[in-house]
DOFI-965819 format. One record per residue: residue number from 1; residue in three letters; x, y, z of N, C-alpha, C in turn. Coordinates in steps of 0.05 Angstrom, whole numbers, plus 5000, padded with zeros to 4 digits. Atoms other than C-alpha are relative to their C-alpha. Example, Ala and Ser with C-alpha at 12.3 -4.5 7.8 and 13.67 -1.06 7.14 Angstrom:
% residues 2
> nr,rest,n_east,n_north,n_up,ca_east,ca_north,ca_up,c_east,c_north,c_up
> 1,ALA,5018,4976,5000,5246,4910,5156,5018,5024,5000;
> 2,SER,4984,4976,4999,5273,4979,5143,4985,5022,5014;
***
This chain:
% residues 267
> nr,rest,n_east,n_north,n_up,ca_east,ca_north,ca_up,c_east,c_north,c_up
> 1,UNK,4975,4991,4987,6337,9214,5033,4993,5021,5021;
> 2,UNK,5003,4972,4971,6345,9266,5095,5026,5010,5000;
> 3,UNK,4972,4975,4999,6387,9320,5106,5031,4993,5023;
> 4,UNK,4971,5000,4989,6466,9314,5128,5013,5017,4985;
> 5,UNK,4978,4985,5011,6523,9345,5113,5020,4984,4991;
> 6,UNK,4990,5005,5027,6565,9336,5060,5033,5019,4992;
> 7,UNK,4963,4989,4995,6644,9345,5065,5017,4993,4976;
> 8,UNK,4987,5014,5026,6690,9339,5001,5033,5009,5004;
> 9,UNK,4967,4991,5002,6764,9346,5025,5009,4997,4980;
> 10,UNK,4977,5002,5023,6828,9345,4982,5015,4984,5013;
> 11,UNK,4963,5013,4989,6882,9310,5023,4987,4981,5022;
> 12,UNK,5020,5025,4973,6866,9244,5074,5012,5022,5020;
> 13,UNK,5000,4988,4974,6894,9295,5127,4973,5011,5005;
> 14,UNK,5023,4992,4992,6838,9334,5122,4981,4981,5000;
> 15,UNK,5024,5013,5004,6789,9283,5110,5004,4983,5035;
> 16,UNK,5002,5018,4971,6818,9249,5184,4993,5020,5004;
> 17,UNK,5000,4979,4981,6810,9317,5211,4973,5005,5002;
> 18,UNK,5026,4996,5005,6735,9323,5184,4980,4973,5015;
> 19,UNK,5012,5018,4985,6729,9250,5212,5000,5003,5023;
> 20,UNK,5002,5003,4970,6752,9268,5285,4978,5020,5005;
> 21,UNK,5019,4977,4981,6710,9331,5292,4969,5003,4990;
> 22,UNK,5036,5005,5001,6643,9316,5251,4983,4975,5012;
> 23,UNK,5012,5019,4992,6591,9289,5275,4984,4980,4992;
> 24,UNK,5013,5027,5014,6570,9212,5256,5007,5003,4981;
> 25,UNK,4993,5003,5029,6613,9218,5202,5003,4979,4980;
> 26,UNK,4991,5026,5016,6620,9162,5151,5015,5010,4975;
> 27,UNK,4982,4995,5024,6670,9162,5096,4978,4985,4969;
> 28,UNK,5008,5002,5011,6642,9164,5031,5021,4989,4979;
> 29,UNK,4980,5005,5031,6689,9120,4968,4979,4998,4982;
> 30,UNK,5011,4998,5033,6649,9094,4908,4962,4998,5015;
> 31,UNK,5029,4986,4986,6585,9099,4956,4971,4974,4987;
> 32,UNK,5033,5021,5007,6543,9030,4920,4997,4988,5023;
> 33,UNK,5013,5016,4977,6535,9002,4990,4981,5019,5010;
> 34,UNK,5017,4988,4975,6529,9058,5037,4978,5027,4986;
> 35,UNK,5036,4968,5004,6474,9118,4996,4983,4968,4992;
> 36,UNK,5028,5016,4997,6430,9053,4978,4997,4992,5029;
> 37,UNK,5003,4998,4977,6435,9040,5054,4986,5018,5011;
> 38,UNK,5018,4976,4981,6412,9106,5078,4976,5006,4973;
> 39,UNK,5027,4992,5012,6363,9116,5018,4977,4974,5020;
> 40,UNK,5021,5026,4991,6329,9042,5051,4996,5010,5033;
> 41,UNK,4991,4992,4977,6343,9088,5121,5006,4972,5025;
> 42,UNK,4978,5022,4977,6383,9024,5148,5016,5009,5010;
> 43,UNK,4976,4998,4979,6436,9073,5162,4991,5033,4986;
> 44,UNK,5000,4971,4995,6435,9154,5177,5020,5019,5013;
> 45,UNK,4973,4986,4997,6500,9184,5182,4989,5028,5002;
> 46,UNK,5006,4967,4997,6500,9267,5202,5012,5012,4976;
> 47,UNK,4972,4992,5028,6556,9269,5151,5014,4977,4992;
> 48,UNK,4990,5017,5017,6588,9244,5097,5031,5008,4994;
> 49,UNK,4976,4989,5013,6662,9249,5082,5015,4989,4976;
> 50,UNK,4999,5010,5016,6670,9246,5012,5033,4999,4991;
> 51,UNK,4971,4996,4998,6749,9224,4992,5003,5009,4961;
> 52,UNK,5003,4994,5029,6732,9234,4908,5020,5011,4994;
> 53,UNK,4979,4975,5013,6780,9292,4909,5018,4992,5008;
> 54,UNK,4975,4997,4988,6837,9266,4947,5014,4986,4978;
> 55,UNK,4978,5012,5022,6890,9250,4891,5012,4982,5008;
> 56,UNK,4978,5023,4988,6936,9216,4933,4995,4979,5000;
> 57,UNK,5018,5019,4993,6885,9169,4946,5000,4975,4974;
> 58,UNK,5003,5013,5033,6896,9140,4866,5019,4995,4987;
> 59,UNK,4968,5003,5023,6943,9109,4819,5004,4969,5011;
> 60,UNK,4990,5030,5002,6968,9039,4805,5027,5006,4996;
> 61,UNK,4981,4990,5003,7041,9029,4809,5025,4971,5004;
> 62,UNK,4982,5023,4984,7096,8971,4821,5022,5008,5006;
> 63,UNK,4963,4998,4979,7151,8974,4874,5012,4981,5003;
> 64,UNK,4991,5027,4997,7189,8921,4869,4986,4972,4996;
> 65,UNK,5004,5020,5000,7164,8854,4883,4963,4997,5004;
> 66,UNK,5025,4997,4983,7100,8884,4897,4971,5023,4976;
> 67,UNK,5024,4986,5021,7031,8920,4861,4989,5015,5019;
> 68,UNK,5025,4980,4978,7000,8984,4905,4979,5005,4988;
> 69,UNK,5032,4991,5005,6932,9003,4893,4998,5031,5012;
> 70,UNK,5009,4977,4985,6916,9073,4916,4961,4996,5009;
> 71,UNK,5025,5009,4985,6851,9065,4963,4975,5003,4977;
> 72,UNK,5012,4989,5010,6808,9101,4910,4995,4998,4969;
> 73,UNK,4995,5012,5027,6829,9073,4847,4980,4985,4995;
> 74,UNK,5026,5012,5005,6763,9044,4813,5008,4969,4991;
> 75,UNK,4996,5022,5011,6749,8979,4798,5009,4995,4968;
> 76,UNK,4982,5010,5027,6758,8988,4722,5022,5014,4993;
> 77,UNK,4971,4994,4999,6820,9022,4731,5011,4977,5005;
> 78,UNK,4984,5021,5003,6846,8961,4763,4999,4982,4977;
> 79,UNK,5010,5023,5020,6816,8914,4709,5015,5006,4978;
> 80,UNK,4981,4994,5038,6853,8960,4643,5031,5009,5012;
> 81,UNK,4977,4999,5003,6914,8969,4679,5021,4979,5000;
> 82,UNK,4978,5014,4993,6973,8948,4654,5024,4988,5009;
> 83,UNK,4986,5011,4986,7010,8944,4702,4995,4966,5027;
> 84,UNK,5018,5030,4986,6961,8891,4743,4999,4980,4978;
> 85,UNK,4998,5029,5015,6956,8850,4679,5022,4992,5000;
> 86,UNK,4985,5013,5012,7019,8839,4660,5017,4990,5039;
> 87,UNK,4980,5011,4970,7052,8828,4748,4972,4980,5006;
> 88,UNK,5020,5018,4981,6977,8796,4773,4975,5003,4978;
> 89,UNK,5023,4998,5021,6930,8784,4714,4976,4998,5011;
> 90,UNK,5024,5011,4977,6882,8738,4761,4986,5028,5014;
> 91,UNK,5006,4982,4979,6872,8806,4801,4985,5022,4969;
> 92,UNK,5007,4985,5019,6859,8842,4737,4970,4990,4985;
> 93,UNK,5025,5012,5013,6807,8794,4708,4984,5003,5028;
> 94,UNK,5019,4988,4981,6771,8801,4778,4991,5025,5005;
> 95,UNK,5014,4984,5007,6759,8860,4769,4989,5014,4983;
> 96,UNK,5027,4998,5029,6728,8859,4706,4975,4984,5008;
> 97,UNK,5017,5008,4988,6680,8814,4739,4982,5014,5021;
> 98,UNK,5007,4994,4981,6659,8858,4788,4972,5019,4991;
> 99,UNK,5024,4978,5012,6580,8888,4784,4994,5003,4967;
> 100,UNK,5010,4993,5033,6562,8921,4709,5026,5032,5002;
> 101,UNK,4982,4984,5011,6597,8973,4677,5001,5022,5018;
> 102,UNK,5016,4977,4983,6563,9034,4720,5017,4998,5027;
> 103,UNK,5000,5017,4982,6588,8995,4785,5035,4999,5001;
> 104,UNK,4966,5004,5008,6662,8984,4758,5008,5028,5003;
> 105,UNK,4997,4979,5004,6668,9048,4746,5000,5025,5017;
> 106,UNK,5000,4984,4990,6648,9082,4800,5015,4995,5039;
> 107,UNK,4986,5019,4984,6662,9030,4852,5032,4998,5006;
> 108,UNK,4973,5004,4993,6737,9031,4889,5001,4971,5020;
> 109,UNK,4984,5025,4991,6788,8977,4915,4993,5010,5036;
> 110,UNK,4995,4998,4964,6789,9005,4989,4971,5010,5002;
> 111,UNK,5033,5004,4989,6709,9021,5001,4995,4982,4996;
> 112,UNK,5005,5018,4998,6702,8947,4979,5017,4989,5024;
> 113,UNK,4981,5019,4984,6754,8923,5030,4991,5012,5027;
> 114,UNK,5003,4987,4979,6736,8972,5082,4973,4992,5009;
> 115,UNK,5029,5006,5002,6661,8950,5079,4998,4970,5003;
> 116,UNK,4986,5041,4995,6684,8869,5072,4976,4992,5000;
> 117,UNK,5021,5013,5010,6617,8852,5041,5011,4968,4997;
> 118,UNK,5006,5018,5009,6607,8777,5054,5001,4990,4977;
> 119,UNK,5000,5016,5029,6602,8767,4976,5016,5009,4982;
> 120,UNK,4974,4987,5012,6656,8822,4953,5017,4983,4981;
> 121,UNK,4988,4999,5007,6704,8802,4907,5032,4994,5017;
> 122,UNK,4972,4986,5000,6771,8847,4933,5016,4976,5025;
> 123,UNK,4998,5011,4977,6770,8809,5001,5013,4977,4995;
> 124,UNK,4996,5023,5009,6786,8741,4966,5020,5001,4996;
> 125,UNK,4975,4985,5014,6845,8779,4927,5023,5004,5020;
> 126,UNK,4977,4987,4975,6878,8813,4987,5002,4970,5023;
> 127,UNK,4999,5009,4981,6869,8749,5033,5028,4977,4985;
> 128,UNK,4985,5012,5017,6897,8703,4978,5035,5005,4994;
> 129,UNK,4971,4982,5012,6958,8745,4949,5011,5012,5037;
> 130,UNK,4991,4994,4970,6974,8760,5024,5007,5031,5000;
> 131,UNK,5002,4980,5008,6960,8831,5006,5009,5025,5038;
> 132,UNK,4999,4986,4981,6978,8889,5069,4983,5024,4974;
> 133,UNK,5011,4981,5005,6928,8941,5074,5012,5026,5017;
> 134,UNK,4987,4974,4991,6952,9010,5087,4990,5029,5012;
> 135,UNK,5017,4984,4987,6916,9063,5131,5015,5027,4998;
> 136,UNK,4993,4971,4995,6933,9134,5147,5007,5003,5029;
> 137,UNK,4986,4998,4971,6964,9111,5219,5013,4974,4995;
> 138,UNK,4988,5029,4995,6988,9036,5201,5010,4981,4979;
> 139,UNK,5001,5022,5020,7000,8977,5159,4986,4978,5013;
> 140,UNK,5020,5023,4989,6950,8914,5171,5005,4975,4973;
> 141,UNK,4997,5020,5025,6973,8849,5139,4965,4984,4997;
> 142,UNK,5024,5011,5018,6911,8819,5107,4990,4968,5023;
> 143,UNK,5004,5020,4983,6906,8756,5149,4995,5010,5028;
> 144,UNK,5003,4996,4984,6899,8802,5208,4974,5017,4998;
> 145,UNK,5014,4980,5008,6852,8853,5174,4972,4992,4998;
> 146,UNK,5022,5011,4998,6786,8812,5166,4992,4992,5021;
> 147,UNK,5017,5012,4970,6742,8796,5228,4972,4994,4998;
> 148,UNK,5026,5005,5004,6686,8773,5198,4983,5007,4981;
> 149,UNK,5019,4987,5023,6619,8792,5160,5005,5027,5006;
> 150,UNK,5005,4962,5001,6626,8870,5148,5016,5011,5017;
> 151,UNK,4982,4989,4973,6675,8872,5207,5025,4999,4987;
> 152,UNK,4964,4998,5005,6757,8892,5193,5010,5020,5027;
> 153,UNK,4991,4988,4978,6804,8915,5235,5005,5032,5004;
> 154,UNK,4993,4967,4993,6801,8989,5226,4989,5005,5015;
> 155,UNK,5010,4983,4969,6785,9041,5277,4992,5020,4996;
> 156,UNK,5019,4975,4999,6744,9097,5289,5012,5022,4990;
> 157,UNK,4987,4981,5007,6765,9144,5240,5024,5003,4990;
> 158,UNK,4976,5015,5020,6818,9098,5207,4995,4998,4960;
> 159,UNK,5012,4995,5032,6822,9111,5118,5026,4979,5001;
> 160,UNK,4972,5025,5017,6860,9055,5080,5004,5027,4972;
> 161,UNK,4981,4982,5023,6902,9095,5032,5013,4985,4978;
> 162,UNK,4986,5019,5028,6935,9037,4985,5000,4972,5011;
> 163,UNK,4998,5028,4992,6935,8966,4981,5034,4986,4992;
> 164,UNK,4978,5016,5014,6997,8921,4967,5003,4975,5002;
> 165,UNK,4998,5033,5005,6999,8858,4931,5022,4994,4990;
> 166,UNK,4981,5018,5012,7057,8815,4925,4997,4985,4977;
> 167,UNK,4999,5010,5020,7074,8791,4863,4994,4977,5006;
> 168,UNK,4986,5024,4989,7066,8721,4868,5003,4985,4964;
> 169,UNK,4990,5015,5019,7089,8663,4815,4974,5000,4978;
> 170,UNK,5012,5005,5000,7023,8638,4800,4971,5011,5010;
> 171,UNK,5023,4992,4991,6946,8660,4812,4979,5005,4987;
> 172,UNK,5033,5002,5015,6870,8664,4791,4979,4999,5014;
> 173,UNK,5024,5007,4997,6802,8670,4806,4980,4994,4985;
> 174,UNK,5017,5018,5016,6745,8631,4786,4962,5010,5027;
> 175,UNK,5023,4999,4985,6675,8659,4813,4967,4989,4988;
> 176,UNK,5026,5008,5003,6597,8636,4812,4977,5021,5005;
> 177,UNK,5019,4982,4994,6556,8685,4803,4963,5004,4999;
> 178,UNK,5031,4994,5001,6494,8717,4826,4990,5012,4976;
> 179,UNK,5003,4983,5028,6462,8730,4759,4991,5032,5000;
> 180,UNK,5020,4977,5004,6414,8786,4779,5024,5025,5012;
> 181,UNK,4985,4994,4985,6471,8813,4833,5030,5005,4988;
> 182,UNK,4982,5009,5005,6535,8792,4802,5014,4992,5024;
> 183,UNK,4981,5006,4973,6559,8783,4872,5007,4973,5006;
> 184,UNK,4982,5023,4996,6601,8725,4885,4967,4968,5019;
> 185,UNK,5000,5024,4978,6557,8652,4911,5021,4984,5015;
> 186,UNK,4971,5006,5000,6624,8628,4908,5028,5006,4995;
> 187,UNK,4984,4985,5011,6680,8658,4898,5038,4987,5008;
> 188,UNK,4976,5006,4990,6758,8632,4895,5018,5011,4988;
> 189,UNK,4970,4988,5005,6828,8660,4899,5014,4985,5000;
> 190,UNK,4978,5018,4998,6889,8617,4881,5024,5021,5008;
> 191,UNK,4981,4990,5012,6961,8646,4893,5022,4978,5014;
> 192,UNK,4973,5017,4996,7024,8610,4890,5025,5023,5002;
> 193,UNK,4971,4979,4997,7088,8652,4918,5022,4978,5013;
> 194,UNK,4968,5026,4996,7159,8601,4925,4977,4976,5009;
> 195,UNK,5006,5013,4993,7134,8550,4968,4965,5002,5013;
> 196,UNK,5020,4992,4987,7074,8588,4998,4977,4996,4980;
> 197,UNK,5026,5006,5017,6996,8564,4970,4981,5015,5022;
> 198,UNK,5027,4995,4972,6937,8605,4999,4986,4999,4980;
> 199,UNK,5028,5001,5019,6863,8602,4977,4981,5009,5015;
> 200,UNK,5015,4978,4981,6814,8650,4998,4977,4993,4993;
> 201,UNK,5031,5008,5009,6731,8633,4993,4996,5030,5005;
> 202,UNK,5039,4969,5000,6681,8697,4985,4985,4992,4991;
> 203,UNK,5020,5007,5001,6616,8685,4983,4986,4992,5010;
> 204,UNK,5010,5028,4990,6602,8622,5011,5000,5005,5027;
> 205,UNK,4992,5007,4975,6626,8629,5084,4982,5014,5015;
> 206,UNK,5025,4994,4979,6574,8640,5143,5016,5025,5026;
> 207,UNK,4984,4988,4983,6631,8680,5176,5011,5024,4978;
> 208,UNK,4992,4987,5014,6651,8722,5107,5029,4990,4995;
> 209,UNK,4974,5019,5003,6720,8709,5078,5014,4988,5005;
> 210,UNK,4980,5013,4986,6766,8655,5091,5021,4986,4991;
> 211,UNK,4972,5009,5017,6827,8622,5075,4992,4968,5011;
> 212,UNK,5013,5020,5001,6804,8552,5062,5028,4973,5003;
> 213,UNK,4968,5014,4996,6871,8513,5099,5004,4967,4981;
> 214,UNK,4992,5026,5005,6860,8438,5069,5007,5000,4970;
> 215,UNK,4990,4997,5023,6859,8462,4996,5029,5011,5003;
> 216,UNK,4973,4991,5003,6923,8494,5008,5020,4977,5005;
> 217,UNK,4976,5026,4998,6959,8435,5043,4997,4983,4979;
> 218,UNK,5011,5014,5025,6935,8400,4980,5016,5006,4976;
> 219,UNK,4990,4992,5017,6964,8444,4935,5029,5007,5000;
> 220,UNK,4958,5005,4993,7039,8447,4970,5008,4979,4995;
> 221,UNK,4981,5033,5009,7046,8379,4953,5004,5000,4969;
> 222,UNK,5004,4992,5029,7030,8395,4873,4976,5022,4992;
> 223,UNK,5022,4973,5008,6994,8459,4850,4993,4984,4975;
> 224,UNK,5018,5004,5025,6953,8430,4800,4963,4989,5008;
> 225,UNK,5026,5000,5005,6874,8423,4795,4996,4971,5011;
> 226,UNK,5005,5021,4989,6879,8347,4806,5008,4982,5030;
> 227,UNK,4992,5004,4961,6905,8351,4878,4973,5013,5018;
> 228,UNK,5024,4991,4986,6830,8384,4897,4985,4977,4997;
> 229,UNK,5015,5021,5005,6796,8318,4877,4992,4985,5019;
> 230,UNK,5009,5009,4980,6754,8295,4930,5002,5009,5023;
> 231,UNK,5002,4967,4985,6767,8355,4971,4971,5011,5002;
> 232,UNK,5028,4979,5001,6698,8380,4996,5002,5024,5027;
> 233,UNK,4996,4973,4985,6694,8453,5034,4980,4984,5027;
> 234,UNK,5014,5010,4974,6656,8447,5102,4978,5006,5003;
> 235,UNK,5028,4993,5000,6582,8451,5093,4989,5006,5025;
> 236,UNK,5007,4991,4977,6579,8469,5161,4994,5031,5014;
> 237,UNK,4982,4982,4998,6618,8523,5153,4986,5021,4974;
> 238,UNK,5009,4997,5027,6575,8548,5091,4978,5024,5017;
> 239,UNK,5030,4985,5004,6517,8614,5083,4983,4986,4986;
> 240,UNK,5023,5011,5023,6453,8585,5064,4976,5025,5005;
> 241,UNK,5017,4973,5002,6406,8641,5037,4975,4995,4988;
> 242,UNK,5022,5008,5025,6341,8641,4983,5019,4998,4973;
> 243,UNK,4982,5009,5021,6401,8640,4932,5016,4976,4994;
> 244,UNK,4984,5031,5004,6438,8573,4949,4995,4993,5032;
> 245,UNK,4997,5011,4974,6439,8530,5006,5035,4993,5009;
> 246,UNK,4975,4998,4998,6499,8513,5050,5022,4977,4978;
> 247,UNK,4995,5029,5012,6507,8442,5014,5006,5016,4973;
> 248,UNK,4999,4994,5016,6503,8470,4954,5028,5021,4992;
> 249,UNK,4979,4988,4993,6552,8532,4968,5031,4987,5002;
> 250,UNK,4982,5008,5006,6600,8484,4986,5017,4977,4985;
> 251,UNK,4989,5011,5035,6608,8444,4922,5005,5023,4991;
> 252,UNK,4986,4979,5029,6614,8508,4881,5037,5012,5013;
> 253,UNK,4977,4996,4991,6669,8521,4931,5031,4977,4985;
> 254,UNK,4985,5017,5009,6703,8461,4908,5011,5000,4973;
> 255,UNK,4995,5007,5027,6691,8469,4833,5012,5025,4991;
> 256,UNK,4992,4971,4994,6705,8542,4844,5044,4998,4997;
> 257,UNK,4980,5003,4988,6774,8521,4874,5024,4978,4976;
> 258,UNK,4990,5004,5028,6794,8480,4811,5000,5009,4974;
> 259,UNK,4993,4981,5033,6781,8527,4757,5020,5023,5000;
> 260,UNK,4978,4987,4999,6821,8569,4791,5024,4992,5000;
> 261,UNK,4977,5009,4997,6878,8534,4796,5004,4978,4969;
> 262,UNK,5004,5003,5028,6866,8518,4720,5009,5011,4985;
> 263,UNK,4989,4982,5016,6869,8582,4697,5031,5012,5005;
> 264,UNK,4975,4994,4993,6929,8593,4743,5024,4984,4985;
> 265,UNK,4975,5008,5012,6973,8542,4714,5001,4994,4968;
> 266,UNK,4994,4998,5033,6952,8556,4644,5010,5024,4991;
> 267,UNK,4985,4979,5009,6982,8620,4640,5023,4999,4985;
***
């Protein structure tokens, strides 16, 4: 490691205020990406701005029709609350999936979303459930918020503060995992809200998450498992790594995409 500085606000005001005026600051949440980053010195921030302390930043809660996240809320907070099982279970069992115990635990909902790791999890969740992410200047609906591998639409010195997922009827994920990693090869989101079907890939995509349009027109005609049948993803359209190839990738996408919509309508 090498020397920076090391900021621990209380309130996201201060923590923007520590972002506009330090220098090369990076925001620090549950921190498993970016300190193994700078320990491998792939990345060397001057400063760190750690949000740990900001309260506000935390809490699960339902408003209505809807499930917030506070940015900072850990992964196995989402996983034991019950308020996510009993409105969005699907969202609840993904994140019991997520990493090892150490990892869950220390790990938050908005430094995975803000970061939009290629193989993430949350990204699948929020694209799916047509989730708006919530900053400390904006609201960003989820379909607008992803731009790619590692890329989102925030801005220099933009904090997501809460997420919000719509209830929907119906929903599940069904992932393939990296054994050694746990990180997603494949990864699928179902949700069904009235008439609306989306389905989100992580993992697989050569572009990072996507909403995978022909399974969905598939599934507006009958949400059930046997409307994916002969449905294959776009091996074109696929990451091929030393862990899977694209071909490969996009079968699990497929088989991925029926277990979810398995567990969804066996609830």
């Amino acid at each position: 490691m090498y020397a920076f500085d090391f900021h621990r606000p209380t309130s996201v005001r201060q923590a923007a205020a520590l972002l506009a005026k330090a220098e090369d600051a990076k925001i620090l949440a549950g921190g498993h990406t970016l300190l193994p980053t700078m320990k491998q010195r792939l990345a060397a921030p001057a400063s760190l701005v750690d949000l740990a302390r900001c309260d506000e930043l935390k809490g699960i809660e339902r408003k209505g029709r809807s499930v917030v996240i506070g940015a900072m809320t850990t992964h196995a907070e989402v996983a034991a609350s019950d308020v996510v099982r009993e409105a969005i279970p699907g969202l609840a069992e993904l994140a019991e999936l997520i990493g090892d115990p150490a990892v869950r635990h220390r790990g938050t909902i908005g430094g995975s979303l803000a970061n939009n790791d290629p193989a993430a999890d949350y990204p699948a969740a929020a694209l799916a459930l047509g989730a708006t992410i919530v900053t400390n200047r904006r609201k960003i609906e989820a379909d607008d918020y992803f731009k790619g591998m590692f890329e989102t639409a925030l801005e220099e010195g933009e904090i997501i503060t809460r997420v919000s997922f719509p209830v929907p009827a119906k929903a599940a994920y069904a992932k393939f995992r990296n054994p050694a990693s746990r990180y997603a090869l494949a990864g699928v989101f179902v949700a069904k809200r009235g008439s609306e079907v989306r389905v989100a890939v992580t993992g697989a995509g050569s572009d990072g998450v996507f909403r995978w349009g022909a399974a969905e027109e598939a599934l507006r005609t009958r949400f059930t498992a046997k409307s994916l049948d002969g449905l294959s993803a776009d091996a074109g359209k696929m990451n091929s790594d030393i862990h899977a190839g694209a071909d490969y990738r996009a079968h699990l996408v497929g088989v991925m995409a029926r277990r979810a919509v398995q567990a969804a309508t066996a609830r």
